[in-house]
N, C-alpha and C positions, 0 to 999 in steps of 0.2 A: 583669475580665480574668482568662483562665486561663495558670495556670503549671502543667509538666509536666515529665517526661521522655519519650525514646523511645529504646527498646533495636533495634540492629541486627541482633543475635544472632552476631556474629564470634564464631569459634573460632580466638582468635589467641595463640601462642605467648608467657608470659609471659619479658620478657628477663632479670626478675633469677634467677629460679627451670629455664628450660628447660622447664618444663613445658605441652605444651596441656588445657585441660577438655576433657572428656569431650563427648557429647553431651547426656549425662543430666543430666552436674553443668550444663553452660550453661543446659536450660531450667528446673532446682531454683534456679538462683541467679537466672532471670526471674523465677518466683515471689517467692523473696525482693524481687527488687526495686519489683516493684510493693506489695506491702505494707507495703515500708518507706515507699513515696512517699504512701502514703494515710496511714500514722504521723503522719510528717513534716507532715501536710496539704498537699499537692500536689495538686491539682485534677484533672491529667490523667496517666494512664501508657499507653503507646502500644507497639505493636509491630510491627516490620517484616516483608514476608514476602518468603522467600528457597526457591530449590529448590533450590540449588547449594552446594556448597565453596568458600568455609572458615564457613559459616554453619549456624546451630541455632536459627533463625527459623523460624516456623508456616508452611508450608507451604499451611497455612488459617490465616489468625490467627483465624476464629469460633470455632475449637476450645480454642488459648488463652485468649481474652479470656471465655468460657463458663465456663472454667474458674476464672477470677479472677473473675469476678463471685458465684460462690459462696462468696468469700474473702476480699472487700471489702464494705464498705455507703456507701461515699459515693463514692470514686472516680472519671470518668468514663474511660473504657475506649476505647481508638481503636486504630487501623491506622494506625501508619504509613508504612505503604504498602499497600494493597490492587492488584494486577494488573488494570486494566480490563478488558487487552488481550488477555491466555492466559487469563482465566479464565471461563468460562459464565457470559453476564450472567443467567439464572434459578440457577443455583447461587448464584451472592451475592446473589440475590434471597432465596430460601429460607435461607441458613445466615445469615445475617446480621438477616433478620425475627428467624430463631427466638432467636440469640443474644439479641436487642435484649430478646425480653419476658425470657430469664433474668436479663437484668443487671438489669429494672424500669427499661429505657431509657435509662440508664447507659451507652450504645454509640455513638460515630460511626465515620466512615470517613474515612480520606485516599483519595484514588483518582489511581492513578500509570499510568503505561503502561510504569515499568520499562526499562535501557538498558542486561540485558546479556543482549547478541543469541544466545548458545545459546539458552535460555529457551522465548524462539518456536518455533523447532521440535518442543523438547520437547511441545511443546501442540498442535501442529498447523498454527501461525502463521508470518508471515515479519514481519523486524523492520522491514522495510521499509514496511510496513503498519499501521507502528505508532501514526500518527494517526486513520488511517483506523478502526481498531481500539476505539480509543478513543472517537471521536463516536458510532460505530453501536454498540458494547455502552453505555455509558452512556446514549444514545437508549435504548435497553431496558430495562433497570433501573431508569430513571427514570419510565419507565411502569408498569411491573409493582408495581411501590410506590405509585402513584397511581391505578389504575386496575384495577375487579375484574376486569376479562375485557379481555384481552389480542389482539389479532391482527399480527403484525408481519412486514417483508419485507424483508431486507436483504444487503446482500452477501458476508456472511463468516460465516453460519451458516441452518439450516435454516429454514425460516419457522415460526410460531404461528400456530395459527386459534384465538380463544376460547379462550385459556388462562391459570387463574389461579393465582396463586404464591401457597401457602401454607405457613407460615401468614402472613396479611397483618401488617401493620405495629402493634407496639402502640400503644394509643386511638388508630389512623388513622394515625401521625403516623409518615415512614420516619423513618430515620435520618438526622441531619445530614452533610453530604457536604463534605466539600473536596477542591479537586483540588487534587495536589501537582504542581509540576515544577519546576528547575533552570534548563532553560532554552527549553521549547516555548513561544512565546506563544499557540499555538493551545491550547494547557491552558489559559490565562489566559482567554484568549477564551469556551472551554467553561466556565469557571466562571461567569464573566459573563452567560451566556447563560442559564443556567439560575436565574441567582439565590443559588448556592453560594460556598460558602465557598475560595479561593486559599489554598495554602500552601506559603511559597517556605523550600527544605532551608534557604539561608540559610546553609553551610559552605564552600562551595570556592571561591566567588565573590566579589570584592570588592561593596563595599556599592553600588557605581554600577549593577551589572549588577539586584541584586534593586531596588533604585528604580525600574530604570525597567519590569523583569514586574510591579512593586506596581503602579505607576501605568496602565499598559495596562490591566490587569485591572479598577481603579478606574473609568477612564474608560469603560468597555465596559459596566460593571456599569450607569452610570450610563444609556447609550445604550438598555439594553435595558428602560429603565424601570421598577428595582426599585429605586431610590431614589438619594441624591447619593451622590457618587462618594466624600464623608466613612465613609457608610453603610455601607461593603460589607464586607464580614466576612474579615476578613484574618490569618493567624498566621506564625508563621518560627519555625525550628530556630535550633540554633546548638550549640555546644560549650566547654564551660568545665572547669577542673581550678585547684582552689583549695587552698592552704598559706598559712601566716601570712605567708610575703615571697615577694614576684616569684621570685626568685634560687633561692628555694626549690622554687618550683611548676616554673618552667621546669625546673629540677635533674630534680626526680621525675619529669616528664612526658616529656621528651625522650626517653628509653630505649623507654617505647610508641610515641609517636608515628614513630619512627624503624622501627617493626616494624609499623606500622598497616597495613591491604592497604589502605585507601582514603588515605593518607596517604605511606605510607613511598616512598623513591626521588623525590620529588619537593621542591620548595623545603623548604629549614630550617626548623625549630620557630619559629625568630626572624622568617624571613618571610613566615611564612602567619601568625602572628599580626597581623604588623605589616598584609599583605595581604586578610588576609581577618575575617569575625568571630569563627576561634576564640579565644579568648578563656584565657591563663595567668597566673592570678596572684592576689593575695587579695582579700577578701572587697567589699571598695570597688572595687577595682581592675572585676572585674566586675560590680557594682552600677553602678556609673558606666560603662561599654561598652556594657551592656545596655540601659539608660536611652537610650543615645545612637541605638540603634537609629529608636527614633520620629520622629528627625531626618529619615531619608528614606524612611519606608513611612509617616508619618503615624501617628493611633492606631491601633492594631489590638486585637484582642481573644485571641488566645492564643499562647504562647512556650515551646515544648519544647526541652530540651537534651539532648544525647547525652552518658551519663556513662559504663555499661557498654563502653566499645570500647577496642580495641588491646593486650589482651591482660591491661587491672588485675583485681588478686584482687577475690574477692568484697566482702572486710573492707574495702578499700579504696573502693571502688565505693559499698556504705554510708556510709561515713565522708562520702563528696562529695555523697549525697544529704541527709542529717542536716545537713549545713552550707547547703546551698542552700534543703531546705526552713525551718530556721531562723533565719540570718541572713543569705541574700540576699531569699528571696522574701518576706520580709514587707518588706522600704524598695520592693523594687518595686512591693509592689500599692499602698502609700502615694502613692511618688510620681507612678506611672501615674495615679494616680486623680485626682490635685490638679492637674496637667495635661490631664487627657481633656475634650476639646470636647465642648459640649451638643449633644446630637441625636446623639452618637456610643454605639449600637447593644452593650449587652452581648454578651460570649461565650454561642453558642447553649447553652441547652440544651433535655433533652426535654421536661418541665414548661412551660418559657415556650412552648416552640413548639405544647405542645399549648392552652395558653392564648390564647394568637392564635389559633385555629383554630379558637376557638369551644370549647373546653372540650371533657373528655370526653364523647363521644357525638355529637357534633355530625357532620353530615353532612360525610362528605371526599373520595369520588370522584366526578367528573364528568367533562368532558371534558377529552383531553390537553393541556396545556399551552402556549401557541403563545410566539411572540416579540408582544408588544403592539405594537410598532409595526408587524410585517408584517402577522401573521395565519399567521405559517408555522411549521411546528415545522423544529427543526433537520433532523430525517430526511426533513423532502416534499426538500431539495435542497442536502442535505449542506452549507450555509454554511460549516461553520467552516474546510473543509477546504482554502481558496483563503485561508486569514490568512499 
């Protein structure tokens, strides 16, 4: 199992100080945080991508994550959120190849379709569109990664005839993909389909709602013939802020959260904890919440938390990495493990998947990919778009 973070990139007003960072300090102290999480040994550090105010997110995260891969060696490096929907499925075909061999495959992707509706225009899109956006750029990208010459026809961009994305995939093998969403089940659907990896934000929502997108996506997975529904590759966010007593953490935290832009003006510190999975308090406290997660997604294989947001200093921000990478994430990967059912599927990475795949060198394009039970790929007749 992987444990990680994922930074959202807010530029939010700290309450005790009046101050906001910079743009420059937000992404110097991304830097720092990914470093420290590799310190710490943390498995994964992720990053969101945002066009908009009050954010200091990558705009491209391949440009980020390029840039940390020359400044970590073990790491695994992710999106947590890539834009399906605005963004040129050959652009993320190409920037994200190329990322992949700098990091030496150290790269995957969340792929999101994004819910806030300036955006779209910005790009040339409408939000209303925004499933639709998503099955046909995905249908693309998922080809252009699997297949040397390309021809494609579809209804929200120009066609291709015989075109191939370079540079291709390192040893063959793209990048591992999960779709993230909140709350389309057609993302769910679309992971299923393809065999990829769901990964539910797991913050605003009580635990009933992400059961039952885990379990759609499970049983879909399983429908589409890429193995039991145990099988399927599943991760979840979540948010945590740790001090030596409850009393204490709620104390320090509440002042942020109270000024959060994804947070603030809405129910109490007291009951979106009690509500939902964020999680305030010490070091057991979230140990034991976390743990409890597997209650209703089953096992899953990787668990990001948002620590960077709502406005905590830098110093601070550290401080909650250094504690989770030291004394939470080591009882979890213990007792995950001493729990995890047989036949249940490690956290991808690119090494294993290129070893499935027959090892470097091994032959990897052929024909596009269909659904084994029809014989249809998602684009001969848009399936997912009627879920």
């Amino acid at each position: 199992m992987q444990f990680g973070i994922f930074s959202i990139g807010d530029l939010t007003t700290d309450p005790h100080t009046g101050r906001t960072p910079t743009e420059h300090e937000k992404i110097r102290n991304t830097i720092a945080l990914a470093e420290k999480a590799e310190e710490v040994g943390l498995d994964v550090f992720a990053t969101g991508e945002h066009h908009n105010p009050p954010f200091a997110a990558p705009a491209n995260p391949a440009v980020l994550l390029a840039h940390l891969a020359a400044r970590t060696e073990r790491i695994i490096l992710s999106t947590a959120t890539t834009l399906i929907t605005t963004n040129d499925p050959v652009r993320l075909a190409e920037d994200y190849a190329y990322a992949q061999h700098l990091a030496e495959g150290r790269l995957d992707l969340v792929m999101g379709r994004g819910n806030t509706g300036p955006v779209y225009p910005w790009f040339g899109q409408d939000i209303r569109d925004g499933i639709e956006l998503a099955i046909e750029n995905y249908s693309l990208l998922h080809r252009l990664w699997r297949e040397e010459v390309v021809s494609f026809r579809g209804k929200h961009r120009t066609p291709l005839q015989g075109f191939t994305a370079t540079p291709r995939p390192l040893d063959g093998v793209a990048p591992f993909v999960w779709h993230g969403s909140i709350r389309s089940p057609q993302i769910a659907e679309q992971a299923a389909y393809y065999g990829d990896g769901f990964f539910h934000n797991h913050i605003f929502w009580p635990p009933e709602h992400t059961q039952r997108m885990v379990e759609l996506y499970r049983q879909r997975f399983e429908h589409y013939g890429h193995g039991r529904a145990e099988e399927a590759i599943v991760g979840l966010g979540g948010q945590v802020y740790i001090a030596p007593t409850k009393e204490q953490a709620m104390a320090e935290f509440r002042p942020y959260f109270d000024r959060a832009p994804v947070y603030g003006g809405g129910p109490s510190l007291k009951e979106f904890t009690a509500q939902t999975p964020l999680t305030v308090g010490t070091v057991e406290e979230v140990i034991e919440r976390t743990l409890g997660f597997r209650d209703y997604v089953g096992d899953y294989q990787r668990q990001l938390f948002l620590i960077d947001h709502a406005g905590l200093p830098l110093e601070k921000v550290l401080e909650q990495v250094e504690i989770l990478g030291t004394e939470v994430v080591p009882v979890l990967r213990k007792e995950f493990d001493a729990v995890r059912a047989s036949g249940v599927p490690d956290a991808p990475t690119h090494a294993a998947r290129v070893e499935a795949a027959g090892g470097p060198g091994a032959p990897r394009f052929g024909e596009p990919e269909a659904d084994r039970w029809t014989g249809r790929r998602a684009e001969d007749d848009n399936q997912l778009g009627g879920v």
